[in-house]
NUMAR-426192 format. One line per field, with one value per residue: residue number from 1; x, y negated, z negated of N, C-alpha, C, O in turn; chain. Coordinates in nm, 3 decimals, decimal comma. Each point is the difference from the previous one (the first is absolute). Last residue first. Example, Ala and Ser with C-alpha at 12.3 -4.5 7.8 and 13.67 -1.06 7.14 Angstrom:
<nodes>
pos: c(2:1)
n.px: c(1,285:-0,022)
n.py: c(0,225:0,683)
n.pz: c(-0,708:0,024)
ca.px: c(0,082:-0,089)
ca.py: c(-0,119:-0,119)
ca.pz: c(-0,006:0,000)
c.px: c(-0,077:0,090)
c.py: c(-0,109:-0,120)
c.pz: c(-0,073:0,000)
o.px: c(0,051:0,104)
o.py: c(-0,111:0,002)
o.pz: c(-0,017:-0,066)
unit: c(A:A)
</nodes>
This chain:
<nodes>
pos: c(193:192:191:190:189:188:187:186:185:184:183:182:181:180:179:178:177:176:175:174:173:172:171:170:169:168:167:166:165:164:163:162:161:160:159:158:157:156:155:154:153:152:151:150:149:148:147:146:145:144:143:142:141:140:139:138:137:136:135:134:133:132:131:130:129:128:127:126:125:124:123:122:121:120:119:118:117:116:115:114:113:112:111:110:109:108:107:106:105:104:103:102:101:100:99:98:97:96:95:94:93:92:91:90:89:88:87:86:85:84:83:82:81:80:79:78:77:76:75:74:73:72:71:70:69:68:67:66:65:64:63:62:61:60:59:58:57:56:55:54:53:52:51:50:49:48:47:46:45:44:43:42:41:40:39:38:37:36:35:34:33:32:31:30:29:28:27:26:25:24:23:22:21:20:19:18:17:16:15:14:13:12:11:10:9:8:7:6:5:4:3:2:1)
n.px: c(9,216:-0,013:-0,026:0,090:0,193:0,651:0,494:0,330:-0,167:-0,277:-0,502:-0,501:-0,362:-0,282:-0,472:-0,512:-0,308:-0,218:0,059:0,302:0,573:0,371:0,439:0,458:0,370:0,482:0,144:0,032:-0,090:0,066:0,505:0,304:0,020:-0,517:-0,326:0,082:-0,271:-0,517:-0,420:-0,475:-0,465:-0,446:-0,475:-0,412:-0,390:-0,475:-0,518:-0,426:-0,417:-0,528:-0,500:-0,390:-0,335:-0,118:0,004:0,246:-0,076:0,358:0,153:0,539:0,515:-0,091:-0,186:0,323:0,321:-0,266:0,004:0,502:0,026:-0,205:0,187:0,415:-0,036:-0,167:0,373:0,230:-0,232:0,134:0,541:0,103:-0,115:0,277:0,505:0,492:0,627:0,264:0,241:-0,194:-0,311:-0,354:-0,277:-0,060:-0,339:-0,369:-0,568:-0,402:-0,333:-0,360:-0,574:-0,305:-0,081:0,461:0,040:-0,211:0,189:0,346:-0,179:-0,165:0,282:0,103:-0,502:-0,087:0,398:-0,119:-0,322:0,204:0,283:0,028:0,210:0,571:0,547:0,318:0,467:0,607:0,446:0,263:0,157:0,430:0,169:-0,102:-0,340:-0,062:-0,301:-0,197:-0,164:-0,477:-0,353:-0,504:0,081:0,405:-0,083:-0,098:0,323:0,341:-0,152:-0,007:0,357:-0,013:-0,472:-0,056:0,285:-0,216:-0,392:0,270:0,166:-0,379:-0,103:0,497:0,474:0,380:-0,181:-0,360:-0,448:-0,233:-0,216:-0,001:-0,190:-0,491:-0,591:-0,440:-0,353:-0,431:-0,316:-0,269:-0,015:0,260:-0,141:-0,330:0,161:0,210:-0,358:-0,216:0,293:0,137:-0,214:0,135:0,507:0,162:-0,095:0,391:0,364:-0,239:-0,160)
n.py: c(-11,640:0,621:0,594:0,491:0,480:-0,023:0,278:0,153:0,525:0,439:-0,188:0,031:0,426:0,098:-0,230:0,178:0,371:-0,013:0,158:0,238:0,155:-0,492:-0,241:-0,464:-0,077:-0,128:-0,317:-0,189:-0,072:-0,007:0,278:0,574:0,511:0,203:0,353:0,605:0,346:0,163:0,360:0,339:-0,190:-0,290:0,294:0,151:-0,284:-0,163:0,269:-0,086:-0,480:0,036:0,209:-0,251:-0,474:-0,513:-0,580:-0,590:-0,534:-0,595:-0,454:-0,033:0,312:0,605:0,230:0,179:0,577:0,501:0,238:0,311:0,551:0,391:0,181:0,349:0,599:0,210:-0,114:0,461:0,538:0,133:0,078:0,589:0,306:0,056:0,250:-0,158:-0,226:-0,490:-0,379:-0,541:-0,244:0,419:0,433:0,603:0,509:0,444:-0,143:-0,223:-0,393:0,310:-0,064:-0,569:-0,411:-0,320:-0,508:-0,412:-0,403:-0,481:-0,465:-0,428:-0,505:-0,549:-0,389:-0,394:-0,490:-0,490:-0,404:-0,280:-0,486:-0,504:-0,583:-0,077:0,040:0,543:0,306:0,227:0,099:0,309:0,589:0,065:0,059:0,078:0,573:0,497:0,401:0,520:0,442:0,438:0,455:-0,176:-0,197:-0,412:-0,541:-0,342:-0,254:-0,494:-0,506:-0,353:-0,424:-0,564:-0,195:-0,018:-0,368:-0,526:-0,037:-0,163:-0,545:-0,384:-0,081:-0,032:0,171:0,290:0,456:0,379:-0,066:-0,585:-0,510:-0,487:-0,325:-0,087:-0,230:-0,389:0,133:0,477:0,569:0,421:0,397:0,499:0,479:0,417:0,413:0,506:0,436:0,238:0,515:0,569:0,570:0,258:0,237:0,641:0,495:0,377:0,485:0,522:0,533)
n.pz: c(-10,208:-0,087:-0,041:-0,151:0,296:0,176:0,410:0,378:0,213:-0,328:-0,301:0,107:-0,018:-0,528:-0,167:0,148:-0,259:-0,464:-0,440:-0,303:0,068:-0,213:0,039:0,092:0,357:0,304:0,462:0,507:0,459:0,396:0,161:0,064:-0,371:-0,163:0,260:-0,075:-0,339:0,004:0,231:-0,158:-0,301:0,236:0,237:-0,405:-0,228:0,155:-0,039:-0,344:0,050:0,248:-0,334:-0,313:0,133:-0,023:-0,022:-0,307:-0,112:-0,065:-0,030:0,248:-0,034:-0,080:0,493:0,430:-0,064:0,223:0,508:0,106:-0,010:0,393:0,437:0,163:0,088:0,505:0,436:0,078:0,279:0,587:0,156:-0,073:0,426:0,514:0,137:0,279:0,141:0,180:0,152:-0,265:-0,213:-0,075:0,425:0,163:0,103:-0,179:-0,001:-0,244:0,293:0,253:-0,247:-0,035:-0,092:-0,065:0,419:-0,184:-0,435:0,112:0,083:-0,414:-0,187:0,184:0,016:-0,444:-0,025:0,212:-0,267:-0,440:0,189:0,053:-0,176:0,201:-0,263:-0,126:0,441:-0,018:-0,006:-0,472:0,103:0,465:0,497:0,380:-0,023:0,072:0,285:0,080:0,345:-0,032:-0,006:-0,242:-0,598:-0,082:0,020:-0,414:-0,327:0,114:-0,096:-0,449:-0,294:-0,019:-0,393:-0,535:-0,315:-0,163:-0,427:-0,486:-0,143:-0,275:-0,508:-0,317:-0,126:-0,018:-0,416:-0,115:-0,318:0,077:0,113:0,258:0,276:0,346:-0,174:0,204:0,485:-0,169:0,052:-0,053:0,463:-0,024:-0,251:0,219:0,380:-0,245:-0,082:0,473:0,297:-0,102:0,169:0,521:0,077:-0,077:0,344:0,354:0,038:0,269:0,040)
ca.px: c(0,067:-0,125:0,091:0,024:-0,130:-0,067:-0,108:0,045:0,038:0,133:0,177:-0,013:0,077:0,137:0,053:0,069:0,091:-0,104:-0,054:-0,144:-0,066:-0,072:-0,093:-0,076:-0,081:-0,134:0,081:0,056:-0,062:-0,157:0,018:-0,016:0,148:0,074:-0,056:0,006:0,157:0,031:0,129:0,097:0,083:0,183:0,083:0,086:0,085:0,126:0,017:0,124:0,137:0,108:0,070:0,102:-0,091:0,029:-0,013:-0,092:-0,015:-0,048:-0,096:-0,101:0,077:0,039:-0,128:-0,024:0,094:-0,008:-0,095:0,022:0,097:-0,061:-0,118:0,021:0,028:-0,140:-0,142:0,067:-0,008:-0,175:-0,014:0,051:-0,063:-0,116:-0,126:-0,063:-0,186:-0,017:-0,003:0,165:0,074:-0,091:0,132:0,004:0,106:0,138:0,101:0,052:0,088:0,134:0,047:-0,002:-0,130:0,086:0,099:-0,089:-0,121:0,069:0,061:-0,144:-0,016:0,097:0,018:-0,097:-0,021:0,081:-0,059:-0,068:0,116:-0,072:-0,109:-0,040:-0,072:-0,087:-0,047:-0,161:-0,064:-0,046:-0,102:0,011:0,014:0,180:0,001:-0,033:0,133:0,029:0,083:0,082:0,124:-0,009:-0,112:0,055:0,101:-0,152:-0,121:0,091:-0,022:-0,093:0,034:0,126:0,021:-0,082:0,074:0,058:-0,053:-0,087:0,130:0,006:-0,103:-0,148:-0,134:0,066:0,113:0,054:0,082:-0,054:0,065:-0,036:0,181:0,107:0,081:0,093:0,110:-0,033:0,118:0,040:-0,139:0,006:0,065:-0,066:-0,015:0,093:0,036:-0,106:-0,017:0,087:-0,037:-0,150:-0,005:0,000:-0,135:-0,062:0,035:0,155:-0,032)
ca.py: c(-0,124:-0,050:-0,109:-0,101:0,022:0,014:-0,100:-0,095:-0,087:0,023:0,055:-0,143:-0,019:0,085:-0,033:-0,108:0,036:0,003:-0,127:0,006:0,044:0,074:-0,002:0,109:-0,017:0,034:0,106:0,042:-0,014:-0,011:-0,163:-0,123:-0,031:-0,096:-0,118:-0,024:-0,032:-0,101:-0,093:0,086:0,092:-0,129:-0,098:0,164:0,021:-0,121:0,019:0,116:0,009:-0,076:0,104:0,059:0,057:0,099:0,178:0,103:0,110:0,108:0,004:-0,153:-0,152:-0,089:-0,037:-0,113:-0,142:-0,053:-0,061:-0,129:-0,058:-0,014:-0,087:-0,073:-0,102:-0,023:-0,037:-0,121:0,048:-0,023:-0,144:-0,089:0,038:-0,068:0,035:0,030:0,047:0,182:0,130:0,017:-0,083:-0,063:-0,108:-0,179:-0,102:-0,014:0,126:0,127:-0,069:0,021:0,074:0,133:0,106:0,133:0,148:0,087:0,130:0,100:0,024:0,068:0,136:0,124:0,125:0,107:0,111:0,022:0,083:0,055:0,100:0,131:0,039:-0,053:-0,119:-0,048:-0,085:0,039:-0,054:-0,166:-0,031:0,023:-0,102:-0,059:-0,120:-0,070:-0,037:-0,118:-0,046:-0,098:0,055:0,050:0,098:0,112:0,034:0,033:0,077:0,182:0,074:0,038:0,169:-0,004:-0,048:0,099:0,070:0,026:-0,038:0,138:0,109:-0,040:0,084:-0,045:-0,069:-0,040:-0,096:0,054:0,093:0,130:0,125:0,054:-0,061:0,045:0,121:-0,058:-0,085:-0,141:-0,092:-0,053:-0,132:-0,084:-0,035:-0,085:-0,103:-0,051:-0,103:-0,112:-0,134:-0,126:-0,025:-0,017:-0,181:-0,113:-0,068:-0,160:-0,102:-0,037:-0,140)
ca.pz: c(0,038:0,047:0,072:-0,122:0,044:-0,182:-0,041:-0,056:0,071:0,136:-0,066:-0,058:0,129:0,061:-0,054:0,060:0,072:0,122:0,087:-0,009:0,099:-0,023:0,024:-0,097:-0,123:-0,051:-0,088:-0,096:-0,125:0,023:-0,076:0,102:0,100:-0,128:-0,010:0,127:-0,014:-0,071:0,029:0,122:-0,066:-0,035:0,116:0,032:-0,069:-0,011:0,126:-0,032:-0,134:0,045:0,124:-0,035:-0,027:0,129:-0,028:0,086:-0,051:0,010:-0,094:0,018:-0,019:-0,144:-0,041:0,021:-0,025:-0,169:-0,067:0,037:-0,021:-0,099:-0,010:0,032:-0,152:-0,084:0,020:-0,071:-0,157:0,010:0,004:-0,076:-0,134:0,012:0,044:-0,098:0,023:-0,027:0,064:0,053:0,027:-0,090:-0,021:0,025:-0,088:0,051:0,029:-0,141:0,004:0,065:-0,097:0,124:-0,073:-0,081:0,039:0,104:-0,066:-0,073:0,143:0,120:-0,111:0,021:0,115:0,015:-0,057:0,045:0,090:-0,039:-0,054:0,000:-0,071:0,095:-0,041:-0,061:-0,033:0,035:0,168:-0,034:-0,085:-0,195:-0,125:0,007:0,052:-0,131:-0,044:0,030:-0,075:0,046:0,065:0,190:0,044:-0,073:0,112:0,130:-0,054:-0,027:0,167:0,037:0,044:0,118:0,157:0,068:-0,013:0,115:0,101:-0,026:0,071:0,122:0,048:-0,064:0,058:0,105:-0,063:0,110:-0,083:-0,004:0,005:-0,146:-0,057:0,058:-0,045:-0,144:0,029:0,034:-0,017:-0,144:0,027:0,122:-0,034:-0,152:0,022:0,112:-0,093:-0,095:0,068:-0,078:-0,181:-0,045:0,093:-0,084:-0,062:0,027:-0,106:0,066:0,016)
c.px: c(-0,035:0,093:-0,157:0,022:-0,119:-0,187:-0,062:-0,075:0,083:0,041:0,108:0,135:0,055:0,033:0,140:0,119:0,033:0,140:-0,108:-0,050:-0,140:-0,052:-0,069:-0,178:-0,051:-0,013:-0,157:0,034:0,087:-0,076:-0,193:-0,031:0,013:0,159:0,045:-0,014:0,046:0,178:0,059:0,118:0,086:0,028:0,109:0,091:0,078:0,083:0,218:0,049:0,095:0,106:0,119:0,116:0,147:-0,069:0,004:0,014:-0,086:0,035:-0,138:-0,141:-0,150:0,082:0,082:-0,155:-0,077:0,119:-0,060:-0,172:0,001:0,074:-0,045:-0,121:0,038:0,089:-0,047:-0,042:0,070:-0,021:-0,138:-0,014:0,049:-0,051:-0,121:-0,168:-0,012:-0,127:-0,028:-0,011:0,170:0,130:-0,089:0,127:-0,027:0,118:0,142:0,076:0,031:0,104:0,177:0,058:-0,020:-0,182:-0,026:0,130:-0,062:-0,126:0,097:0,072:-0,116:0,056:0,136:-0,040:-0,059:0,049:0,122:-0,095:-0,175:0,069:-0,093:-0,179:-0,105:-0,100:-0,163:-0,051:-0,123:-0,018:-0,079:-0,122:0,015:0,007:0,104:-0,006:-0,023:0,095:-0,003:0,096:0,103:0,048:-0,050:-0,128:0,016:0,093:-0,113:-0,080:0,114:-0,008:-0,141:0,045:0,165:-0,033:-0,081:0,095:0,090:-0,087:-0,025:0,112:0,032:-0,096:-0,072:-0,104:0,021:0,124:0,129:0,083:-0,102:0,122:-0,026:0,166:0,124:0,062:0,114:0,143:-0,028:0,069:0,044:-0,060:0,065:0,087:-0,089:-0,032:0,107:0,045:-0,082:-0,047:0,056:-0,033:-0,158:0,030:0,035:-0,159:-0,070:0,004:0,129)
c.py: c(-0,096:-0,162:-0,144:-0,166:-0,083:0,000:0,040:-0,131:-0,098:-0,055:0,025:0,022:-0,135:-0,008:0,083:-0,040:-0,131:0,057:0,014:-0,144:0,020:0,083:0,137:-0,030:0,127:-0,033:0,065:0,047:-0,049:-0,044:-0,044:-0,185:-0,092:-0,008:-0,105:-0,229:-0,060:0,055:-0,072:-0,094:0,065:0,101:-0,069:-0,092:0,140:0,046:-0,081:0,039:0,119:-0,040:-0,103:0,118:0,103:0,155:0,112:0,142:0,096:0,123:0,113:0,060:-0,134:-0,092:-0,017:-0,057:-0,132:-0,099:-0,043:-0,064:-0,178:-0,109:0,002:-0,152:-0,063:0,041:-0,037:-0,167:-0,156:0,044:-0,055:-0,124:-0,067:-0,011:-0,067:0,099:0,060:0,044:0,104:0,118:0,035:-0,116:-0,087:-0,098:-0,148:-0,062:-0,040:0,111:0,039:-0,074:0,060:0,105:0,059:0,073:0,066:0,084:0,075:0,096:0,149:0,171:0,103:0,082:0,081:0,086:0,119:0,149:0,045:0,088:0,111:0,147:0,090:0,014:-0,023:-0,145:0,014:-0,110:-0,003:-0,094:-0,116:0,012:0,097:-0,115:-0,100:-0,129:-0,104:-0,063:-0,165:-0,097:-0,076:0,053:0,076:0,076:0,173:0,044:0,072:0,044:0,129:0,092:0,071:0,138:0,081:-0,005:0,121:0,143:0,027:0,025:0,133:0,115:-0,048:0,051:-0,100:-0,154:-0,115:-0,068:0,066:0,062:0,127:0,112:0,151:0,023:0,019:0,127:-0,076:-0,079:-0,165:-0,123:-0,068:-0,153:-0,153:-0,067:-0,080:-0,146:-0,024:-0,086:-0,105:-0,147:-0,150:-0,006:-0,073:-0,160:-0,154:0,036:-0,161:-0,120:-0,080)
c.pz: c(-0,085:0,012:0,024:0,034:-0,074:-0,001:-0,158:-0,044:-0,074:0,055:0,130:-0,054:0,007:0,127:0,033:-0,069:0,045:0,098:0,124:0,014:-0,032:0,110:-0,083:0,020:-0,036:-0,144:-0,077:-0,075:-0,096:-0,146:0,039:-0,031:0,048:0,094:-0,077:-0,001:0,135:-0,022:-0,054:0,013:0,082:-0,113:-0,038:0,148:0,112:-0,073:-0,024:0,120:0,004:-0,043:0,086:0,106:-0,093:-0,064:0,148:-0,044:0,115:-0,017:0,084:-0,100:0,082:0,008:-0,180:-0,078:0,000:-0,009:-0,079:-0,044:-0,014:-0,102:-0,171:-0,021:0,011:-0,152:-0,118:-0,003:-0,065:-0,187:0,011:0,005:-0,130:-0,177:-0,006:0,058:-0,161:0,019:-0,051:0,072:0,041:-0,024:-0,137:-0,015:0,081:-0,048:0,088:0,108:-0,129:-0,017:0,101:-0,079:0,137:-0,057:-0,104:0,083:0,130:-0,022:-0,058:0,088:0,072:-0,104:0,024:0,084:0,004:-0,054:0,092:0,081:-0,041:0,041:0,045:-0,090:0,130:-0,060:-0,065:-0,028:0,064:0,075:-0,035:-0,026:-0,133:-0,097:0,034:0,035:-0,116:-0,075:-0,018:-0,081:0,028:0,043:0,122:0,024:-0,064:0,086:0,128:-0,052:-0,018:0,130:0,013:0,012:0,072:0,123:0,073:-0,014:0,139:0,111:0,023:0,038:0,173:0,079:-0,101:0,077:0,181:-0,015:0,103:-0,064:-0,022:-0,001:-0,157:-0,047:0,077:-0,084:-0,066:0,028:0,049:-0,053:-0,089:-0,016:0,078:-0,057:-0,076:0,026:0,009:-0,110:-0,073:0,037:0,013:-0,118:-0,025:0,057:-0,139:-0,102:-0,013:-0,140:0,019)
o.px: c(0,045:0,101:-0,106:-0,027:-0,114:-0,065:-0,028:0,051:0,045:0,117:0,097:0,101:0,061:0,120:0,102:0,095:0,116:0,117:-0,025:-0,117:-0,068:-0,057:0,017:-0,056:-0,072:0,081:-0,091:0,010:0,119:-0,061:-0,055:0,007:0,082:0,064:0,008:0,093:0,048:0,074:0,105:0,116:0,100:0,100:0,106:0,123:0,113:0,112:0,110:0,099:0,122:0,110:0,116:0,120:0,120:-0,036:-0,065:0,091:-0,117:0,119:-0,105:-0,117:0,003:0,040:-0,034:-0,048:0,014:-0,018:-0,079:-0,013:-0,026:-0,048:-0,033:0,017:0,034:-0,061:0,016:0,018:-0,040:-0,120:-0,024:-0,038:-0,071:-0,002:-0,027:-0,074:0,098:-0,092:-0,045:-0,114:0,080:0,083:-0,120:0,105:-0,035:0,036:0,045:0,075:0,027:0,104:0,088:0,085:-0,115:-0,025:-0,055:-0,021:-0,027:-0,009:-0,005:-0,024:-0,014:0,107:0,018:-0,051:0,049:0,016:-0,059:-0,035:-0,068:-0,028:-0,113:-0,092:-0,032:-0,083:-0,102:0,037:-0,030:-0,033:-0,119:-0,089:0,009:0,103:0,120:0,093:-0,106:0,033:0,071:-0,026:0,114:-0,028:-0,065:-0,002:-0,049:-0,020:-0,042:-0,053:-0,034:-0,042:-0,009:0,061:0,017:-0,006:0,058:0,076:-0,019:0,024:0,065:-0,024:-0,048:0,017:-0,017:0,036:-0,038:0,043:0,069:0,106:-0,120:0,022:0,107:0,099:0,090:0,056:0,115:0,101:-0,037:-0,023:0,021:0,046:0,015:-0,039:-0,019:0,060:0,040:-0,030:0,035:0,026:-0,054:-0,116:-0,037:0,007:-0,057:-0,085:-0,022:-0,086:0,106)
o.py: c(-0,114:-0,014:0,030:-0,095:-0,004:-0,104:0,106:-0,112:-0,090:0,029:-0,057:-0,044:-0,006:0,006:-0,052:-0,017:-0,033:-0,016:0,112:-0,023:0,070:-0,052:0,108:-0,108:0,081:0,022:-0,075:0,114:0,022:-0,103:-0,109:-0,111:-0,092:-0,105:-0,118:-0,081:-0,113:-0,089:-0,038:0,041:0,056:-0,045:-0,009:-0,005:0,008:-0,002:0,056:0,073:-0,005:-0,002:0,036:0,028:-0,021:-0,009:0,013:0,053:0,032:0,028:-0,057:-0,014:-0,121:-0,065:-0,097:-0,113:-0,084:-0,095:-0,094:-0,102:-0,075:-0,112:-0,096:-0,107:-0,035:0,057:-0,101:-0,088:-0,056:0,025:-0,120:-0,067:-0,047:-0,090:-0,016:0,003:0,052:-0,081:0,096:0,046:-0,092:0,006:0,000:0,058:-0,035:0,028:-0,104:0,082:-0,105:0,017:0,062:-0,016:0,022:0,081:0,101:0,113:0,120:0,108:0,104:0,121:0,121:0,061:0,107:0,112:0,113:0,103:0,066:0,110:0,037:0,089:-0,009:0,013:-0,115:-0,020:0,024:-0,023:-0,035:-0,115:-0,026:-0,053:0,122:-0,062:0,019:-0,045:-0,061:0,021:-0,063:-0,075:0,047:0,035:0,102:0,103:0,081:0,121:0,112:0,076:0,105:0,115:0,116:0,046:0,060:0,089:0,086:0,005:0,085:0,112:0,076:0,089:0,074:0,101:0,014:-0,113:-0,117:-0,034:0,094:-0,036:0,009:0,027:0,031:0,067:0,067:-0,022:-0,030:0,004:-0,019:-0,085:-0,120:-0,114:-0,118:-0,107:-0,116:-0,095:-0,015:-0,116:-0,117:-0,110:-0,095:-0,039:-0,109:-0,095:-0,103:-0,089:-0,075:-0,040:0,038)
o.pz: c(0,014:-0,068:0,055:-0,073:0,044:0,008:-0,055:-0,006:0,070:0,025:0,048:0,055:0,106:0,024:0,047:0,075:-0,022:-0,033:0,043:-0,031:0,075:0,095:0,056:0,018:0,058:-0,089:-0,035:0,045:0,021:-0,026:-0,006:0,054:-0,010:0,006:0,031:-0,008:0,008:0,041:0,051:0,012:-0,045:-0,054:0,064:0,001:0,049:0,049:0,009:0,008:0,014:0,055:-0,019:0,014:0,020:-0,118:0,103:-0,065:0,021:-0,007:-0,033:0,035:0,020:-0,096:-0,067:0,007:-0,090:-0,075:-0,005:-0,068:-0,094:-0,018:-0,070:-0,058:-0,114:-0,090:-0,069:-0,085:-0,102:-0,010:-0,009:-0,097:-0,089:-0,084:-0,119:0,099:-0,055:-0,008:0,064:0,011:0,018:-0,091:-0,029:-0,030:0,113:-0,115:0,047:-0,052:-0,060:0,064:-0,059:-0,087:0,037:-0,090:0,043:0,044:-0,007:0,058:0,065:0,000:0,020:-0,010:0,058:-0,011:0,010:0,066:0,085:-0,042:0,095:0,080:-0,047:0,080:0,028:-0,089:0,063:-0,115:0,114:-0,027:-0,021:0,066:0,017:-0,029:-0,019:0,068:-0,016:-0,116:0,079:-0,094:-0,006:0,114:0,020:0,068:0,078:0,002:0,029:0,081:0,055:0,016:-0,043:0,096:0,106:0,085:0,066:0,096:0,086:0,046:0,071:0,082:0,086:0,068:-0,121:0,034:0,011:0,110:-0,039:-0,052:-0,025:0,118:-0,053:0,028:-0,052:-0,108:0,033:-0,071:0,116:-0,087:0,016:0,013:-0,034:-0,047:0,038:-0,051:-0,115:-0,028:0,000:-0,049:-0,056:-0,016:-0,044:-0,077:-0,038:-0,004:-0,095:-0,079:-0,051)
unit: c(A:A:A:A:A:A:A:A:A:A:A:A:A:A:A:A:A:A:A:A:A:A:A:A:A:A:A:A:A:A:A:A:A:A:A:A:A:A:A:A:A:A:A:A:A:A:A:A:A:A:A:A:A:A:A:A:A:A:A:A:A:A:A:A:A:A:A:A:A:A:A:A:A:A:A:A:A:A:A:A:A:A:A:A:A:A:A:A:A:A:A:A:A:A:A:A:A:A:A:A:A:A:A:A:A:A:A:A:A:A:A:A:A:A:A:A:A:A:A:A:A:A:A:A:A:A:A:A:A:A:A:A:A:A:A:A:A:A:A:A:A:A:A:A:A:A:A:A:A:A:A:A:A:A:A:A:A:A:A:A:A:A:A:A:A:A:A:A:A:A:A:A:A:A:A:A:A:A:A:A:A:A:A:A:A:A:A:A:A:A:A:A:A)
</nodes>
């Protein structure tokens, strides 16, 4: 069975999450130290199309605005969202876009597999960032969890280098798994605004 089935666990309560979020949340923090829930948004907006681009094979070039260049006052940020989370889940649920090697915003080639695994902790991830920082409780299924943990267990030092994650949170190994993949990243799983 190819890896894209899991695109298909992350998408529902993904965009529930999505729906979730009310306009007067935008300014709220997260657990994501760097982000609020707006810098969090545009942050998916703007490295959205390399995500979906990566799935195609296609190198796409790094935008020419910032992160913070995404405009969120045009008030339907939110459906904007949703399709180009849309647009990430229908590349990476081909099952050809797991093989071979891919770009994932610069030259080196990676294996698909990997970057189609960083993906989908990525969504997951960032999705619990933006549902306990606007007061929701999503549930992802357990198989996708140990799917995420064993995925950012492949990279989190890698990642803590890269200044991606942060410094890991201790984390009980008889905690919920989300909770441990939550540690690795440098997130307090505990954490509530």
């Amino acid at each position: 069975m190819s890896d894209a089935r899991w695109v298909a666990r992350v998408a529902t309560p993904l965009m529930e999450i999505i729906l979730g979020i009310e306009p007067g949340q935008l300014d709220a923090p997260t657990p994501c130290e760097e982000y609020d829930v707006r810098g969090l948004v545009n942050h998916l907006l703007f490295w959205g199309p390399s995500l979906e681009g990566a799935a195609r094979k296609e190198a796409v070039p790094p935008p020419a605005a910032t992160e913070t260049d995404v405009n969120l006052t045009g008030g339907d940020w939110a459906t904007e969202l949703r399709v180009q989370v849309g647009r990430i889940l229908t590349a990476w649920s081909e099952p050809a876009a797991w093989e071979g090697t891919t770009h994932m915003g610069g030259p080196a080639e990676l294996p698909a597999s990997l970057v189609g695994g960083m993906v989908v902790g990525e969504l997951v991830v960032h999705g619990w960032d933006l549902a306990r920082a606007t007061g929701q409780n999503p549930v992802w299924d357990d198989d996708l969890v140990a799917y995420v943990h064993e995925e950012v267990a492949k990279t989190a030092e890698q990642g803590r280098e890269m200044g991606i994650y942060g410094p890991e949170v201790p984390v009980q190994v008889s905690a919920p798994m989300l909770d441990r993949v939550l540690g690795l990243t440098g997130r307090d799983p505990a954490w509530s605004r």
